[in-house]
C-alpha positions as CSV (number, residue, x, y, z in Angstrom):
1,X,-33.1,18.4,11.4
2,X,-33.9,16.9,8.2
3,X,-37.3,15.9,7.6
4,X,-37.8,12.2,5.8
5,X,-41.2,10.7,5.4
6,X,-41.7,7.2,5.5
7,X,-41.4,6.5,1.6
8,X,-37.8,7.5,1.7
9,X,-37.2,5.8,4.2
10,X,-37.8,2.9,2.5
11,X,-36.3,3.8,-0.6
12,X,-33.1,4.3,1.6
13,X,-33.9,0.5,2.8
14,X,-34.0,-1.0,-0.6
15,X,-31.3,0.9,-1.7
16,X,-29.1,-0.6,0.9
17,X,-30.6,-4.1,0.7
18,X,-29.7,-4.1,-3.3
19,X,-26.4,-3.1,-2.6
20,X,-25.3,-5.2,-0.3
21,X,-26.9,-7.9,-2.3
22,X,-24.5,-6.5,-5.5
23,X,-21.8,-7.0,-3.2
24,X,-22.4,-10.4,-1.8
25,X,-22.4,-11.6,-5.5
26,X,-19.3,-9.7,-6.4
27,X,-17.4,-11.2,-3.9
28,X,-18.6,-14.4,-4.5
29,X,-17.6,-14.0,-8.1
30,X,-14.0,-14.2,-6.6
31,X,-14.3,-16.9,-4.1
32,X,-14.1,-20.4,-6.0
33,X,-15.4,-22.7,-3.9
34,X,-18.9,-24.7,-3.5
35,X,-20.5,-22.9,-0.6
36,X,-19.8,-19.2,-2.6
37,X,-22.6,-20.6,-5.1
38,X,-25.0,-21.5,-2.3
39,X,-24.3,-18.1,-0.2
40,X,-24.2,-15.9,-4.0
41,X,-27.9,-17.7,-4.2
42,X,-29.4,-17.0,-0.4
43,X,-27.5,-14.0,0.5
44,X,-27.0,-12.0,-2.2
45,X,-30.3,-13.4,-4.1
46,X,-32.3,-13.2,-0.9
47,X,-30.7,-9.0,-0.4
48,X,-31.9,-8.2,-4.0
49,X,-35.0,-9.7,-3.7
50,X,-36.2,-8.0,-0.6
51,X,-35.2,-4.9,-2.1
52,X,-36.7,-4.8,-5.1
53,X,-40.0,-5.8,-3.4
54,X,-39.3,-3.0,-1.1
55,X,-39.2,-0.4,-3.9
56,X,-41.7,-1.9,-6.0
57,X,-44.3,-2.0,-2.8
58,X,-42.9,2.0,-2.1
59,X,-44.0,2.6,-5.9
60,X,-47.1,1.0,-5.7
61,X,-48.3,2.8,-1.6
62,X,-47.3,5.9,-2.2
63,X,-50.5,8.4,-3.0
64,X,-49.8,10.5,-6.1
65,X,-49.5,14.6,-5.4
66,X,-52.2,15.6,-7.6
67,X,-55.2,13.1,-5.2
């Protein structure tokens, strides 16, 4: 069995997170209605945010090989 340690898992996480969030605003792109505004700004915002944090917080715990 494959062997991941936490820090890929959540670069896996935010990977997914962002693009769901990508597609949320795609689709939204499409739909022309009111509400696609408000769910392109929670949703899809909300997906890349927590994403980016994710990775950025991954970047920033993760001890360095040569320590």
């Amino acid at each position: 069995m494959l062997s991941i340690n936490q820090s890929e898992k959540r670069m896996r996480f935010a990977g997914i997170c962002l693009a769901i969030g990508l597609l949320i605003e795609a689709l939204c792109l499409m739909w022309a209605t009111p509400i696609a505004f408000i769910v392109f700004v929670t949703m899809g915002g909300l997906l890349i945010l927590i994403g980016l944090v994710v990775y950025l917080y991954t970047q920033v715990s993760t001890p360095v090989a040569g320590d």
